[in-house]
C-alpha positions as CSV (number, residue, x, y, z in Angstrom):
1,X,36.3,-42.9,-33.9
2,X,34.2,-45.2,-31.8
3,X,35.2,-45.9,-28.5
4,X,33.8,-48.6,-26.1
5,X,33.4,-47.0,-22.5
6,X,32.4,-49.0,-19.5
7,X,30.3,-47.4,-16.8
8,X,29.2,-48.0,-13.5
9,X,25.6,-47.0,-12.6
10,X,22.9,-48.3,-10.5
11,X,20.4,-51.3,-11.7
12,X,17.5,-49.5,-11.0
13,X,18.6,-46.1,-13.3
14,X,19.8,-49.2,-16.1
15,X,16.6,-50.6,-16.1
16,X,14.8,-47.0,-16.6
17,X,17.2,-46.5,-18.7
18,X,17.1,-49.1,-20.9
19,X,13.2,-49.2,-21.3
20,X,13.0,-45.0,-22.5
21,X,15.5,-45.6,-24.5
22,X,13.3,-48.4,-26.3
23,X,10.5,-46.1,-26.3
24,X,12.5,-43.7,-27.6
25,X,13.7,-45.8,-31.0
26,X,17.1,-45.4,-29.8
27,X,19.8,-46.9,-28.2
28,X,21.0,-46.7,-24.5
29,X,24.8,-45.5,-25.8
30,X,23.2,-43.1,-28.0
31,X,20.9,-41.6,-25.2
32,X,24.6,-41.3,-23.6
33,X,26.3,-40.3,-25.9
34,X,23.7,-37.1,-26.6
35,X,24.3,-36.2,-22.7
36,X,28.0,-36.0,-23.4
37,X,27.9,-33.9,-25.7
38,X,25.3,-31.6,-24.7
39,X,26.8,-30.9,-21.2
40,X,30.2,-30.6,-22.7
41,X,29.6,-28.0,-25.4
42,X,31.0,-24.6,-25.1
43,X,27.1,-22.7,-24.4
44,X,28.9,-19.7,-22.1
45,X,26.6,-17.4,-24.7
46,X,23.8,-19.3,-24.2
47,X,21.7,-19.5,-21.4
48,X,19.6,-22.8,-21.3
49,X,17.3,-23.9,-18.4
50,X,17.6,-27.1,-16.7
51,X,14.5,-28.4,-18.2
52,X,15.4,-27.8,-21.4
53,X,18.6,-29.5,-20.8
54,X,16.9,-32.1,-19.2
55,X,15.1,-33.1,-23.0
56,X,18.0,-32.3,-25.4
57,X,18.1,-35.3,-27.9
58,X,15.0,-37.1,-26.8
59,X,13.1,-35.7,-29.8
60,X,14.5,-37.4,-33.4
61,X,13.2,-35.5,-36.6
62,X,13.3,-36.9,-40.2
63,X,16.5,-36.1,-41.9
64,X,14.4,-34.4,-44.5
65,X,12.9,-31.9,-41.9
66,X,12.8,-28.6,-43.0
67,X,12.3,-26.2,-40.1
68,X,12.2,-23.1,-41.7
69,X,9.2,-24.8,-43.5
70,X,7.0,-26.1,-40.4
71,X,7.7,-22.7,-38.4
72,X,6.1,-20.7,-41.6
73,X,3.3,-23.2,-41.4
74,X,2.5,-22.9,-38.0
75,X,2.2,-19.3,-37.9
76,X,0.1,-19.0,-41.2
77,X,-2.0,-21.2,-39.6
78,X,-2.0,-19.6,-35.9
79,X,-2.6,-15.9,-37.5
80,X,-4.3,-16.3,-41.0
C-alpha cells in the first residue's frame, strides 16, 4: 500500500535532491524510498561499509539482466 508522507528537509538538500534524482531517471520519493528500506533491513550478518551504503539504489539495471551472465563474461574476458 502506498502511503503519502510529508517531510521536512532543508531547500538546499531539495534542490540537490531533486536535480540527481533527475539524472538519475528516477523520482525523488523513490530515491527515498530506497533509503528506507536499505537502512531498515535486518543486515546484522552482513557487514556493509558506509560507502557502499552511501550508493545502494542509485544504479537501475534492465529487468532482463542476467548477472550470472555478465559476471561469466567479464571473467572470460579478464583471464582468457
Amino acid at each position: 500500500m502506498i502511503t503519502k508522507l510529508t517531510l521536512t528537509v532543508e531547500k538546499s538538500i531539495i534542490e540537490k535532491a531533486k536535480s540527481y534524482a533527475k539524472q538519475t531517471g528516477r523520482s525523488l520519493s523513490e530515491l527515498i524510498e530506497n533509503y528506507l528500506e536499505s537502512i531498515t533491513q535486518d543486515n546484522k550478518d552482513q557487514k556493509i561499509s558506509p560507502k557502499l551504503k552511501r550508493i545502494v539504489g542509485s544504479v537501475k539495471l534492465p529487468k532482463d539482466f542476467d548477472e550470472e551472465k555478465e559476471l561469466r563474461s567479464y571473467f572470460e574476458k579478464k583471464h582468457l
